[in-house]
C-alpha positions in Angstrom: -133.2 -76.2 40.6 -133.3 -77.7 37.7 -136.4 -79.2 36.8 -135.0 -81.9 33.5 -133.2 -83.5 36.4 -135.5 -84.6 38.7 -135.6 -88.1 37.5 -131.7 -88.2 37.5 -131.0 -86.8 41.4 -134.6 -87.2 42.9 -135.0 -84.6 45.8 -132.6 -83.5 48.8 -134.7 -84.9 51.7 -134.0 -81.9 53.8 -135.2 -79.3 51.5 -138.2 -77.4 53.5 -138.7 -75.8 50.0 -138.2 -76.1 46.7 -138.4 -73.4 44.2 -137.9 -72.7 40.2 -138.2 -70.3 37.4 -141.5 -69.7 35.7 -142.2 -68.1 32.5 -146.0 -67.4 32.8 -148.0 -66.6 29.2 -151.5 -64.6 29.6 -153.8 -64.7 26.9 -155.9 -61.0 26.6 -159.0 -61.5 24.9 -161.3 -59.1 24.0 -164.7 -59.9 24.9 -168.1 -58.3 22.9 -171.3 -58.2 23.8 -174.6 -56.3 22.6 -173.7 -52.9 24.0 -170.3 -53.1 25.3 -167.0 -54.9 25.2 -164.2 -54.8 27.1 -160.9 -57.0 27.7 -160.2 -60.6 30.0 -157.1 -62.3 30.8 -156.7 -66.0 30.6 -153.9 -68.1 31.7 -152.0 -69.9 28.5 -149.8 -71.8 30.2 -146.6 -71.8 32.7 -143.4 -72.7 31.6 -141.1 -73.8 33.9 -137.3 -74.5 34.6 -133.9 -73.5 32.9 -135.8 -73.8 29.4 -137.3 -70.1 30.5 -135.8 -66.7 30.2 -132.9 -65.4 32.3 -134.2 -61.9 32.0 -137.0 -59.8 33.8 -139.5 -59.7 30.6 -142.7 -57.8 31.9 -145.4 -58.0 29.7 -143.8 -58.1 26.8 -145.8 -59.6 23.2 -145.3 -63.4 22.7 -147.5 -63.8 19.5 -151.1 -63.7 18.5 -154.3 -66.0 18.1 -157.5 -65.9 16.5 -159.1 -64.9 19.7 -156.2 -62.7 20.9 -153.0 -61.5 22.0 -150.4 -63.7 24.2 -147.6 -61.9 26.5 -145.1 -63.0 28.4 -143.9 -62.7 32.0 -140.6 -63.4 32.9 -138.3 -64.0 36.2 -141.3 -65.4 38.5 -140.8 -68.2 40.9 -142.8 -71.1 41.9 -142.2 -72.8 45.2 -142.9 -76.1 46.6 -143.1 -76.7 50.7 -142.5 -79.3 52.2 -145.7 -78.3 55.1 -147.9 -78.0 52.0 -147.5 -81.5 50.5 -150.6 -82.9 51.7 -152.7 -80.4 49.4 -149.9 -80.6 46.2 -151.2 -84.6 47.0 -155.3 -83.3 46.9 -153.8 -81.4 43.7 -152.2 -84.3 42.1 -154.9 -87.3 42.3 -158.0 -84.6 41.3 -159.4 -85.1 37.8 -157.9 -82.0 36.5 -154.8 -81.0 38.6 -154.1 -76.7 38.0 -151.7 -74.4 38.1 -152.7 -71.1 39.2 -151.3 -67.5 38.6 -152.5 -64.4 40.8 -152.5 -61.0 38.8 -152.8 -57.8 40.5 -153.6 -54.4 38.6 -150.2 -53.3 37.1 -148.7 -50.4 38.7 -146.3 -49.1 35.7 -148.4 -46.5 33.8 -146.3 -47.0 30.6 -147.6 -50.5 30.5 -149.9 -51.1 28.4 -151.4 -54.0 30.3 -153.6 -53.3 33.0 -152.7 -56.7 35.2 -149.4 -58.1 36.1 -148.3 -61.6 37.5 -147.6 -61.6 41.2 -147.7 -65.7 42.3 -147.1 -68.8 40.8 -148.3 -71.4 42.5 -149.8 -75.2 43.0 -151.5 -75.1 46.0 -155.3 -74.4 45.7 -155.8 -73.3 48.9 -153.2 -70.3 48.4 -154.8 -69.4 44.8 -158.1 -69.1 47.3 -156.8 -66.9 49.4 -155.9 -64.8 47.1 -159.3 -64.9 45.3 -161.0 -63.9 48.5 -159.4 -60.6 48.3 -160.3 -59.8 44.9 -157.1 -60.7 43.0 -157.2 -62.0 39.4 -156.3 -65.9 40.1 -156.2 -67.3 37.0 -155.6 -71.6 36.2 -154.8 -74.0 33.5 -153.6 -77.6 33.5 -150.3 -78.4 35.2 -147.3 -78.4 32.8 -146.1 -82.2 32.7 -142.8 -81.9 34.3 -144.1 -79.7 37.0 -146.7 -82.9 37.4 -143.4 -85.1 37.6 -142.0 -82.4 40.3 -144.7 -82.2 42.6 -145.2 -86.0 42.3 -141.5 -86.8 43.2 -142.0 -84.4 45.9 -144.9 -85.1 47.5 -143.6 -88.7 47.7 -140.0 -87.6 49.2 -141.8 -85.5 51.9 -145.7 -86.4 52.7 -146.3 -89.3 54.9 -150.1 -89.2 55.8 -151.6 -89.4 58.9 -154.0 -92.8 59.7 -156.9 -91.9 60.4 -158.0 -92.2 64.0 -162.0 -92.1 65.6 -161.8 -90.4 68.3 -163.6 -92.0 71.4 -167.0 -90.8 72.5 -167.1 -89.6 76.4 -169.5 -91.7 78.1 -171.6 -88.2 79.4 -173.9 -90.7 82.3 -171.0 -90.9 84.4 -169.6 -87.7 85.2 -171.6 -86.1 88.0 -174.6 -88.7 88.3 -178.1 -87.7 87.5 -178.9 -84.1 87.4 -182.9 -83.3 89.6 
């Protein structure tokens, strides 16, 4: 889907999900300290829509900085559900709403990067699941018209639930008075 024409078409009400083309750009920094030093990955940023490469790019050099080296991933997806909504809407009204990218080690031994992209997503509590288990989950501020997305989504799909107190079981009347 096209994400420039949100505004235009808004969003198919029956879509369960919604997904897109991500171009995800990690930062590799190399990090010194007294005795040793050694390399970490940060996220740049995630570019999203049909602006991003048609092509499978894996890793390959985007250009440098003063504190290091950016490279690109091509051909990843990020998807929206429509059973998810209520946390995109947590995501969206928090101070600073993220994007998050899990990195596993990278299995090519040509590569000459030692992580590689696996998931693109919004929702936090994936990104913590995948945490728990060790992966790299990298974040960084949601692009704008990903921001625009989720919000038009979120609005097409989520309908929150009021908030009901539940009523307390009066315990003195069940079986009498125990001896």
């Amino acid at each position: 889907m096209n994400v420039e024409d949100i505004g235009q078409r808004g969003l198919p009400a029956l879509d369960k999900r919604v997904e897109f083309r991500a171009t995800v750009l990690l930062e590799k920094r190399l990090v010194k300290r007294k005795f040793w030093q050694s390399h970490a990955w940060y996220l740049d940023t995630v570019a999203l829509g049909d602006g991003v490469s048609q092509h499978d790019g894996q890793g390959e050099f985007a250009y440098q900085r003063p504190g290091g080296d950016v490279f690109r991933w091509d051909g990843l997806r990020i998807t929206l559900y429509k059973d998810a909504c209520e946390r995109y809407w947590h995501a969206l009204i928090s101070d600073k709403p993220k994007i998050y990218v899990v990195c596993r080690d990278s299995d090519d031994e040509s590569s000459a990067h030692d992580v590689a992209p696996l998931v693109v997503t919004a929702d936090y509590d994936e990104a913590l699941a995948f945490a728990e288990t060790d992966d790299l989950t990298l974040s960084a501020p949601i692009p704008p018209q990903l921001y625009r997305y989720m919000e038009d989504f979120v609005l097409t799909h989520y309908r929150p639930v009021p908030f009901k107190k539940r009523k307390r079981k009066n315990w003195s009347e069940d079986h009498g008075r125990r001896a």
